[in-house]
C-alpha positions in Angstrom: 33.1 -102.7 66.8 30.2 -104.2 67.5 28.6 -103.4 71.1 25.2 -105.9 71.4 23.4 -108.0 69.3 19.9 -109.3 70.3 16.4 -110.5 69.0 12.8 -108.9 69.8 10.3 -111.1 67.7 11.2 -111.7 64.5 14.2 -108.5 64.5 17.4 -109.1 65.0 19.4 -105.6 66.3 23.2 -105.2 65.7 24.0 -102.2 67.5 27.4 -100.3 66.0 29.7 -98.5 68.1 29.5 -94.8 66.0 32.9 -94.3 66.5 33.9 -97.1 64.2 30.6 -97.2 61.6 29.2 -93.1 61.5 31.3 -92.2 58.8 30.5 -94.7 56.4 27.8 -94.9 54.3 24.8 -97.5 54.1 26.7 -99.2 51.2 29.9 -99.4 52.8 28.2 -100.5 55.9 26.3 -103.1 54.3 29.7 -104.2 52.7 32.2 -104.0 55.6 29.3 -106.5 57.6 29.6 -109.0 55.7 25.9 -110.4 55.9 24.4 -112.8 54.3 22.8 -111.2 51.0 19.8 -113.4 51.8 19.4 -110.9 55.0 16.9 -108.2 54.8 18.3 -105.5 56.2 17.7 -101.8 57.3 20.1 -99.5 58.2 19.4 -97.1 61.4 21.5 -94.1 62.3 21.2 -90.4 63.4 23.1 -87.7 62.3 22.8 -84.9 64.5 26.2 -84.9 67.5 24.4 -87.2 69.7 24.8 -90.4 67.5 23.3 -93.8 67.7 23.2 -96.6 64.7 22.2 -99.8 64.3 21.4 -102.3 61.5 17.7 -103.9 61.8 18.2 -107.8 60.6 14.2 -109.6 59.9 14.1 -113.1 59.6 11.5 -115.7 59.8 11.9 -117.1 62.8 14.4 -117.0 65.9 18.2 -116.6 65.6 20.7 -118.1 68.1 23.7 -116.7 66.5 25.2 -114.2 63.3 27.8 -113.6 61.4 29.1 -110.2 61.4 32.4 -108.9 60.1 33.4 -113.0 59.7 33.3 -113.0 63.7 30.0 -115.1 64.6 28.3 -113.7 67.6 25.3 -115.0 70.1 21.8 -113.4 69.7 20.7 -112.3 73.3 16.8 -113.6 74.0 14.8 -111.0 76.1 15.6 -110.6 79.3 13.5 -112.1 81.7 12.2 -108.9 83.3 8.6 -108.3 84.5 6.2 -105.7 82.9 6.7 -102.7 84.5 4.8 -99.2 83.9 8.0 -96.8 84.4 11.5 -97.1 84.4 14.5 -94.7 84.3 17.4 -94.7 81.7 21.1 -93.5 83.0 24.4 -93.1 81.4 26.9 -91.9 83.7 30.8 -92.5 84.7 32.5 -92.1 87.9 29.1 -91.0 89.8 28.6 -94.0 91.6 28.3 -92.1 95.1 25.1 -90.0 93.5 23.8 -93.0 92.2 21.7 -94.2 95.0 20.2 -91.0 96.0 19.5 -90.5 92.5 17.3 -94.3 92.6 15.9 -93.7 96.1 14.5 -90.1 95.2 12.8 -91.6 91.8 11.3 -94.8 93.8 10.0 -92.4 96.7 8.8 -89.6 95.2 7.7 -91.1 91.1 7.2 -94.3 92.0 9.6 -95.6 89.4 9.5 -99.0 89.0 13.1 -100.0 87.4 16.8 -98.7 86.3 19.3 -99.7 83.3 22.0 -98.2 84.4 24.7 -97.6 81.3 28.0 -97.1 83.2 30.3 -95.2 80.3 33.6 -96.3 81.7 34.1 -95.5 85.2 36.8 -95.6 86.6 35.7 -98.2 89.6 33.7 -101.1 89.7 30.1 -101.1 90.3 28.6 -101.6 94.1 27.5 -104.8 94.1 24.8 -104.6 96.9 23.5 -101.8 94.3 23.4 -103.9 90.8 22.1 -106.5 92.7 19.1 -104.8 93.9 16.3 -105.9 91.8 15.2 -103.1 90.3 18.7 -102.3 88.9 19.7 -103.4 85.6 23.3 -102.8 85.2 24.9 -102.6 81.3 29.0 -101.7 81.0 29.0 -99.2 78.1 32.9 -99.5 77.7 34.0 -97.2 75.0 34.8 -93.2 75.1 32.0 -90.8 75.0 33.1 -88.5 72.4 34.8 -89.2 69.1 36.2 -86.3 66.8 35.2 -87.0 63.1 37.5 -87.1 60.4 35.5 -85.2 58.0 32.0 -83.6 58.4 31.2 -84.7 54.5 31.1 -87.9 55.8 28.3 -87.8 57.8 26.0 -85.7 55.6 26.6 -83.7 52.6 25.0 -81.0 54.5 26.0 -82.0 58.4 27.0 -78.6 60.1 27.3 -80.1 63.5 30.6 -80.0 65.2 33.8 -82.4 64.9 33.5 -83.7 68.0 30.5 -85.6 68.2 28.9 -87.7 71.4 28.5 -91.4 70.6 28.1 -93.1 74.0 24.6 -91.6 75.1 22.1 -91.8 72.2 23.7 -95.4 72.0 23.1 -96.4 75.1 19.5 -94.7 74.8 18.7 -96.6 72.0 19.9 -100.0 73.0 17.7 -99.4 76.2 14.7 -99.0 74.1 14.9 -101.8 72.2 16.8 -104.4 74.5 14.6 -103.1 77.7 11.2 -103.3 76.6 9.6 -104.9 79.3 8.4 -101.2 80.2 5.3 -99.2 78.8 7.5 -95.7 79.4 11.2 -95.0 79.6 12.7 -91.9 81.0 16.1 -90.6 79.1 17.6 -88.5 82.2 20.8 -87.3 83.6 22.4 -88.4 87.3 21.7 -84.5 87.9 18.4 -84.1 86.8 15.3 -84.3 88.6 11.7 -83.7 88.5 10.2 -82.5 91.5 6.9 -82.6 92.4 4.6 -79.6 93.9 3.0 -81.6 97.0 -0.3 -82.9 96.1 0.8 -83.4 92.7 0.9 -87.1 91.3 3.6 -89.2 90.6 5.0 -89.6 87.0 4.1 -93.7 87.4 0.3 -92.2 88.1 0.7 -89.8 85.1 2.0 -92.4 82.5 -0.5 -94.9 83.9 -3.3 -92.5 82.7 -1.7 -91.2 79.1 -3.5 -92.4 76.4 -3.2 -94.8 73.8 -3.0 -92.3 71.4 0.4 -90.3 73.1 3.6 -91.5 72.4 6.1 -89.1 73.8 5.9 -87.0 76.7 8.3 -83.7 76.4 9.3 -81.8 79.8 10.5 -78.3 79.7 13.8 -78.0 81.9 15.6 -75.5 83.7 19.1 -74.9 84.6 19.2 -74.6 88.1 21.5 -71.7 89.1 22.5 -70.7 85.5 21.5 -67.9 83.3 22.5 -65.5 86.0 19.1 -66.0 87.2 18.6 -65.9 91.5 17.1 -68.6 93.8 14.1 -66.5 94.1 13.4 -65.8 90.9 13.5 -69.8 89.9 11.5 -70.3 93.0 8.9 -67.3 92.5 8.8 -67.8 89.0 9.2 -71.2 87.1 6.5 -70.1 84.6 8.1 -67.9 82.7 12.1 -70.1 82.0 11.6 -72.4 79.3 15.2 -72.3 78.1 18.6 -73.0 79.7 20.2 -70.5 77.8 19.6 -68.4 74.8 20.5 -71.0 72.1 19.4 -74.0 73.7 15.6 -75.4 74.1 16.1 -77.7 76.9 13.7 -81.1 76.2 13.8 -84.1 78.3 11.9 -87.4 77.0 9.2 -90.3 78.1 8.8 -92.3 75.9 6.3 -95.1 75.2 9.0 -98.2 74.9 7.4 -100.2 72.2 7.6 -97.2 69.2 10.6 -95.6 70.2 14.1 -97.6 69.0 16.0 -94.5 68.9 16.0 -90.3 69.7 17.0 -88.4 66.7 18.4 -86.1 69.3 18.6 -86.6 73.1 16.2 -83.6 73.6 13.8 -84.7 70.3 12.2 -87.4 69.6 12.0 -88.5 66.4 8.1 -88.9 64.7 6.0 -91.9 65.4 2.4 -92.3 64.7 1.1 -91.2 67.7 1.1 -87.7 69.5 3.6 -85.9 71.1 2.4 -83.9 74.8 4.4 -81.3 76.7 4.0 -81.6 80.4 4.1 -78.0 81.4 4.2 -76.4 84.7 1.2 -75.4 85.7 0.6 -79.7 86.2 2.7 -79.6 89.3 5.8 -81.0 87.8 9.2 -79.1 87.8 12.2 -80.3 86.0 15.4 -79.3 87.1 18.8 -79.8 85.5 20.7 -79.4 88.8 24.2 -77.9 87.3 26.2 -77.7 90.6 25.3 -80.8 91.7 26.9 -82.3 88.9 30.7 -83.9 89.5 31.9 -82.7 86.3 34.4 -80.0 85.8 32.8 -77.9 82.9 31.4 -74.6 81.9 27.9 -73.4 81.0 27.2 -70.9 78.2 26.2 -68.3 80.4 28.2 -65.4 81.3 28.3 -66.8 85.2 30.3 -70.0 85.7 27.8 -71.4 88.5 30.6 -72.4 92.1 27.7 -71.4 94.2 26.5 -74.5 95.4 22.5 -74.3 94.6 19.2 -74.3 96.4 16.8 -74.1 94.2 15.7 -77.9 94.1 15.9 -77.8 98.1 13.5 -74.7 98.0 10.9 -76.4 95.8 10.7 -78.6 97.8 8.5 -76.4 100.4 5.9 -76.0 97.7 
Protein backbone atom coordinates (compact mmCIF):
# COMPACT_ATOMS: atom_id res chain seq x y z
CA UNK A 1 0.00 0.00 0.00
CA UNK A 2 1.09 3.09 -0.82
CA UNK A 3 -0.03 6.11 1.52
CA UNK A 4 1.47 9.54 -0.37
CA UNK A 5 3.55 10.38 -3.07
CA UNK A 6 5.03 13.89 -3.52
CA UNK A 7 7.93 16.06 -4.92
CA UNK A 8 10.29 18.58 -2.92
CA UNK A 9 12.81 19.86 -5.69
CA UNK A 10 14.16 17.44 -7.72
CA UNK A 11 12.96 14.25 -5.01
CA UNK A 12 10.23 12.46 -5.54
CA UNK A 13 8.93 10.56 -1.95
CA UNK A 14 6.90 7.35 -2.06
CA UNK A 15 5.92 6.78 1.37
CA UNK A 16 5.09 2.77 2.17
CA UNK A 17 2.65 1.81 4.51
CA UNK A 18 5.18 -0.58 6.92
CA UNK A 19 2.68 -2.94 7.33
CA UNK A 20 2.74 -4.05 3.76
CA UNK A 21 6.66 -3.20 2.75
CA UNK A 22 8.83 -3.76 6.46
CA UNK A 23 9.44 -7.19 5.94
CA UNK A 24 10.89 -7.24 2.76
CA UNK A 25 14.17 -6.43 1.78
CA UNK A 26 15.63 -3.49 -0.41
CA UNK A 27 15.76 -6.00 -3.37
CA UNK A 28 12.40 -7.28 -3.04
CA UNK A 29 11.22 -3.87 -2.53
CA UNK A 30 12.92 -2.53 -5.44
CA UNK A 31 11.25 -5.50 -7.35
CA UNK A 32 7.63 -5.66 -6.04
CA UNK A 33 7.67 -1.49 -7.23
CA UNK A 34 8.06 -2.00 -10.31
CA UNK A 35 10.08 1.31 -11.25
CA UNK A 36 11.52 2.26 -14.02
CA UNK A 37 15.24 0.84 -13.89
CA UNK A 38 16.18 4.30 -15.37
CA UNK A 39 15.03 5.63 -11.65
CA UNK A 40 17.63 6.33 -9.14
CA UNK A 41 16.47 5.18 -6.31
CA UNK A 42 17.20 5.09 -2.41
CA UNK A 43 15.56 3.05 -0.10
CA UNK A 44 14.63 4.68 3.47
CA UNK A 45 13.41 2.59 6.44
CA UNK A 46 13.89 2.27 10.23
CA UNK A 47 14.05 -0.81 12.06
CA UNK A 48 13.61 -0.23 15.58
CA UNK A 49 9.22 -0.77 16.66
CA UNK A 50 8.39 2.55 15.70
CA UNK A 51 8.70 2.04 11.86
CA UNK A 52 8.63 4.55 8.99
CA UNK A 53 9.89 3.68 5.18
CA UNK A 54 9.98 5.35 2.20
CA UNK A 55 11.68 5.13 -1.24
CA UNK A 56 13.63 8.43 -2.37
CA UNK A 57 13.01 8.72 -6.33
CA UNK A 58 15.77 11.80 -7.99
CA UNK A 59 15.07 12.94 -11.24
CA UNK A 60 15.97 15.82 -13.36
CA UNK A 61 13.29 17.87 -13.32
CA UNK A 62 9.54 17.88 -11.97
CA UNK A 63 7.23 14.83 -12.08
CA UNK A 64 3.42 15.10 -12.46
CA UNK A 65 2.76 11.46 -12.05
CA UNK A 66 4.53 7.60 -11.37
CA UNK A 67 4.16 4.38 -11.80
CA UNK A 68 4.25 2.20 -8.87
CA UNK A 69 3.16 -1.30 -8.48
CA UNK A 70 1.62 -0.94 -12.39
CA UNK A 71 -0.96 1.59 -10.60
CA UNK A 72 0.09 5.20 -11.83
CA UNK A 73 -0.28 7.80 -9.17
CA UNK A 74 -0.23 11.92 -9.01
CA UNK A 75 2.89 13.54 -7.62
CA UNK A 76 1.55 16.13 -4.94
CA UNK A 77 3.44 19.80 -5.57
CA UNK A 78 4.20 21.64 -2.17
CA UNK A 79 1.61 22.79 -0.44
CA UNK A 80 1.03 26.28 -0.57
CA UNK A 81 1.74 27.08 3.08
CA UNK A 82 3.63 30.24 4.40
CA UNK A 83 7.12 30.06 6.11
CA UNK A 84 6.52 29.63 9.52
CA UNK A 85 9.18 29.42 12.47
CA UNK A 86 7.27 26.60 14.65
CA UNK A 87 4.78 24.13 14.12
CA UNK A 88 3.42 21.10 16.03
CA UNK A 89 3.23 17.47 14.71
CA UNK A 90 0.06 15.16 16.14
CA UNK A 91 -1.03 11.75 15.58
CA UNK A 92 -3.96 10.91 17.48
CA UNK A 93 -7.49 8.90 17.16
CA UNK A 94 -10.67 9.50 18.84
CA UNK A 95 -9.30 12.62 20.88
CA UNK A 96 -10.99 15.14 18.95
CA UNK A 97 -12.57 16.84 22.26
CA UNK A 98 -8.70 17.45 23.70
CA UNK A 99 -7.78 18.65 20.45
CA UNK A 100 -8.53 22.19 20.72
CA UNK A 101 -7.29 22.79 24.12
CA UNK A 102 -4.35 21.05 23.09
CA UNK A 103 -3.84 24.00 19.90
CA UNK A 104 -5.01 26.87 22.09
CA UNK A 105 -2.46 26.10 24.97
CA UNK A 106 0.52 25.83 22.29
CA UNK A 107 -0.68 29.17 20.39
CA UNK A 108 -1.04 31.01 23.93
CA UNK A 109 1.61 30.00 25.76
CA UNK A 110 4.67 28.88 22.68
CA UNK A 111 3.50 30.93 20.28
CA UNK A 112 3.23 28.07 17.79
CA UNK A 113 2.61 29.08 14.64
CA UNK A 114 0.86 25.91 12.76
CA UNK A 115 -0.54 22.06 13.21
CA UNK A 116 -0.55 18.82 10.80
CA UNK A 117 -2.81 16.99 12.43
CA UNK A 118 -2.41 12.95 11.50
CA UNK A 119 -5.84 11.61 12.57
CA UNK A 120 -5.00 7.54 12.86
CA UNK A 121 -8.46 6.42 12.22
CA UNK A 122 -10.98 7.87 14.48
CA UNK A 123 -13.82 6.79 14.81
CA UNK A 124 -15.73 10.37 13.95
CA UNK A 125 -15.27 12.87 11.49
CA UNK A 126 -13.13 15.79 12.00
CA UNK A 127 -14.77 19.37 13.33
CA UNK A 128 -14.93 21.26 10.48
CA UNK A 129 -14.78 24.78 12.11
CA UNK A 130 -11.38 23.18 13.49
CA UNK A 131 -9.60 21.86 10.15
CA UNK A 132 -10.69 24.88 8.75
CA UNK A 133 -8.95 27.10 10.92
CA UNK A 134 -5.89 28.22 9.20
CA UNK A 135 -3.37 27.13 11.09
CA UNK A 136 -4.64 23.49 10.96
CA UNK A 137 -3.47 21.23 8.51
CA UNK A 138 -5.49 18.19 8.62
CA UNK A 139 -3.97 14.55 7.02
CA UNK A 140 -6.37 11.13 7.35
CA UNK A 141 -3.77 8.57 8.36
CA UNK A 142 -6.30 5.60 7.73
CA UNK A 143 -4.59 2.41 8.51
CA UNK A 144 -4.10 0.45 12.05
CA UNK A 145 -1.40 1.59 14.32
CA UNK A 146 0.18 -1.53 15.15
CA UNK A 147 1.00 -4.47 12.97
CA UNK A 148 2.41 -7.92 14.45
CA UNK A 149 5.40 -9.20 12.30
CA UNK A 150 5.51 -12.42 10.83
CA UNK A 151 9.03 -13.10 11.57
CA UNK A 152 11.68 -10.92 13.43
CA UNK A 153 14.47 -12.28 10.77
CA UNK A 154 12.76 -10.38 8.50
CA UNK A 155 13.36 -7.15 9.68
CA UNK A 156 17.04 -7.61 10.66
CA UNK A 157 19.15 -10.50 11.14
CA UNK A 158 19.76 -9.18 14.49
CA UNK A 159 16.23 -7.17 15.23
CA UNK A 160 15.37 -8.05 19.03
CA UNK A 161 12.52 -5.69 19.12
CA UNK A 162 9.11 -7.07 19.78
CA UNK A 163 6.40 -8.69 17.28
CA UNK A 164 4.18 -6.13 17.48
CA UNK A 165 5.53 -3.22 16.08
CA UNK A 166 4.01 0.62 15.71
CA UNK A 167 3.79 1.66 12.03
CA UNK A 168 1.30 4.58 12.05
CA UNK A 169 3.43 7.21 14.12
CA UNK A 170 7.05 7.34 12.79
CA UNK A 171 5.08 7.34 9.44
CA UNK A 172 3.10 9.97 9.95
CA UNK A 173 6.28 11.79 11.53
CA UNK A 174 8.24 11.36 8.68
CA UNK A 175 5.77 12.31 6.03
CA UNK A 176 5.30 15.57 8.09
CA UNK A 177 8.88 16.35 7.73
CA UNK A 178 9.21 16.01 4.34
CA UNK A 179 5.66 16.93 2.94
CA UNK A 180 5.44 19.97 5.61
CA UNK A 181 8.45 21.87 5.18
CA UNK A 182 7.29 25.22 5.03
CA UNK A 183 8.62 25.29 8.79
CA UNK A 184 12.28 25.99 10.21
CA UNK A 185 11.25 23.52 13.48
CA UNK A 186 8.75 20.75 13.92
CA UNK A 187 7.71 19.48 17.17
CA UNK A 188 6.98 15.39 17.36
CA UNK A 189 4.37 15.49 20.47
CA UNK A 190 1.61 13.64 21.94
CA UNK A 191 -2.27 15.09 22.58
CA UNK A 192 -1.07 14.61 26.38
CA UNK A 193 2.04 16.13 26.36
CA UNK A 194 2.89 19.50 27.19
CA UNK A 195 5.62 21.82 27.98
CA UNK A 196 5.02 24.30 30.46
CA UNK A 197 6.70 27.30 30.99
CA UNK A 198 8.18 28.78 34.46
CA UNK A 199 6.63 32.51 34.09
CA UNK A 200 9.15 34.68 32.78
CA UNK A 201 10.51 32.05 30.70
CA UNK A 202 10.30 32.47 26.81
CA UNK A 203 8.34 30.86 24.44
CA UNK A 204 9.63 27.79 22.42
CA UNK A 205 8.93 30.11 18.95
CA UNK A 206 11.41 32.73 20.92
CA UNK A 207 13.83 29.81 21.69
CA UNK A 208 13.95 28.15 18.13
CA UNK A 209 14.12 31.74 16.61
CA UNK A 210 17.42 32.16 18.51
CA UNK A 211 19.09 28.39 18.00
CA UNK A 212 21.82 28.44 15.80
CA UNK A 213 22.66 27.57 12.45
CA UNK A 214 24.83 25.06 13.61
CA UNK A 215 21.89 22.91 15.97
CA UNK A 216 19.80 20.63 14.40
CA UNK A 217 17.77 18.86 16.98
CA UNK A 218 16.63 20.00 20.12
CA UNK A 219 16.05 16.95 22.77
CA UNK A 220 13.59 17.63 25.92
CA UNK A 221 13.84 15.52 28.98
CA UNK A 222 10.20 14.36 29.98
CA UNK A 223 8.38 13.28 32.96
CA UNK A 224 5.57 11.15 33.66
CA UNK A 225 3.29 13.03 35.46
CA UNK A 226 1.83 11.00 38.29
CA UNK A 227 3.81 7.71 37.55
CA UNK A 228 6.70 6.16 39.16
CA UNK A 229 4.90 6.18 42.41
CA UNK A 230 6.28 9.57 42.75
CA UNK A 231 3.80 12.49 44.79
CA UNK A 232 2.61 15.93 43.40
CA UNK A 233 5.02 17.53 45.64
CA UNK A 234 7.84 15.81 44.87
CA UNK A 235 7.36 16.53 40.89
CA UNK A 236 6.55 20.03 41.96
CA UNK A 237 9.53 20.54 44.57
CA UNK A 238 11.79 18.68 42.62
CA UNK A 239 11.82 18.46 38.66
CA UNK A 240 15.63 18.48 38.69
CA UNK A 241 16.39 15.45 39.79
CA UNK A 242 13.50 12.93 37.28
CA UNK A 243 15.00 12.43 33.98
CA UNK A 244 13.30 9.04 33.33
CA UNK A 245 9.73 7.89 33.23
CA UNK A 246 10.57 4.66 34.45
CA UNK A 247 13.59 2.57 35.10
CA UNK A 248 13.96 1.21 31.50
CA UNK A 249 12.83 4.04 29.62
CA UNK A 250 14.87 7.46 28.80
CA UNK A 251 11.92 9.60 27.89
CA UNK A 252 13.16 12.04 24.74
CA UNK A 253 10.85 14.27 22.92
CA UNK A 254 12.14 16.01 19.55
CA UNK A 255 12.46 19.69 17.64
CA UNK A 256 13.66 19.32 14.87
CA UNK A 257 15.06 21.67 12.20
CA UNK A 258 12.52 20.67 9.13
CA UNK A 259 14.90 20.83 6.24
CA UNK A 260 17.54 17.82 7.56
CA UNK A 261 15.26 15.69 9.29
CA UNK A 262 13.08 13.23 6.70
CA UNK A 263 12.69 10.65 9.39
CA UNK A 264 13.32 9.67 13.48
CA UNK A 265 15.18 6.57 13.84
CA UNK A 266 13.12 6.26 16.89
CA UNK A 267 10.30 8.58 18.09
CA UNK A 268 12.44 9.56 21.16
CA UNK A 269 15.99 9.70 18.94
CA UNK A 270 16.90 11.37 16.27
CA UNK A 271 18.87 9.97 13.88
CA UNK A 272 22.54 11.88 12.99
CA UNK A 273 22.72 14.86 10.79
CA UNK A 274 25.52 17.13 10.36
CA UNK A 275 24.69 19.52 12.75
CA UNK A 276 24.51 19.42 16.66
CA UNK A 277 22.23 17.88 18.85
CA UNK A 278 21.18 20.35 22.33
CA UNK A 279 19.22 19.12 25.40
CA UNK A 280 16.94 21.76 26.70
CA UNK A 281 17.22 21.07 30.41
CA UNK A 282 15.41 22.41 33.29
CA UNK A 283 17.10 24.78 34.84
CA UNK A 284 16.01 27.04 31.21
CA UNK A 285 12.47 27.38 32.53
CA UNK A 286 10.93 24.69 30.39
CA UNK A 287 9.18 21.59 31.91
CA UNK A 288 7.92 18.78 29.81
CA UNK A 289 5.27 16.79 31.05
CA UNK A 290 3.80 13.58 29.62
CA UNK A 291 0.42 14.03 31.30
CA UNK A 292 -0.60 10.08 31.75
CA UNK A 293 -4.13 10.60 33.33
CA UNK A 294 -5.09 13.04 31.07
CA UNK A 295 -4.78 10.72 28.37
CA UNK A 296 -8.22 8.84 27.01
CA UNK A 297 -6.63 5.64 26.52
CA UNK A 298 -7.23 2.67 28.58
CA UNK A 299 -3.60 1.32 29.29
CA UNK A 300 -1.08 0.57 31.91
CA UNK A 301 2.28 2.10 32.79
CA UNK A 302 5.31 0.01 33.83
CA UNK A 303 5.29 1.14 37.22
CA UNK A 304 4.10 -0.75 40.09
CA UNK A 305 1.04 2.00 40.53
CA UNK A 306 -1.57 1.98 37.77
CA UNK A 307 -2.04 6.01 37.87
CA UNK A 308 -6.68 6.49 38.44
CA UNK A 309 -5.82 9.56 40.44
CA UNK A 310 -6.67 12.20 38.27
CA UNK A 311 -3.25 14.47 38.36
CA UNK A 312 -2.18 17.98 39.37
CA UNK A 313 1.06 18.28 38.68
CA UNK A 314 0.83 20.32 35.38
CA UNK A 315 -1.98 22.58 37.18
CA UNK A 316 0.57 23.10 40.07
CA UNK A 317 3.39 24.29 37.71
CA UNK A 318 1.53 26.38 36.66
CA UNK A 319 2.02 28.76 39.88
CA UNK A 320 5.71 28.84 39.30
Amino acid sequence: MVLDVYQHNNIVYVDLNPANWIELTDAEILKAAKLDSSIHVRIRRTIEYNVAIFLELEFTEPQNSIKIADKTYEVKQPPPLTLVDLQLCLVFKNEWHAIPSVLNYYRRTHGVQRFILYDNQSDTPPPAELTAQPDVVYESWNFPYKHTIKDKKNLSPTYEGPETIIVAQNSAYSHCLKRYRQATWTMLFDTDEFVVRRRGAESLKSLVQRIPPTIDTILMKGYWAGCNSVTQSEIHNSLRKFGRRSQKFCMNKLILRTAVHVFTNCIHNPYPTRGHVTMLPPDHGFYFFHLYTASTKNRACDCTVYCQVPDRSFQESLSF
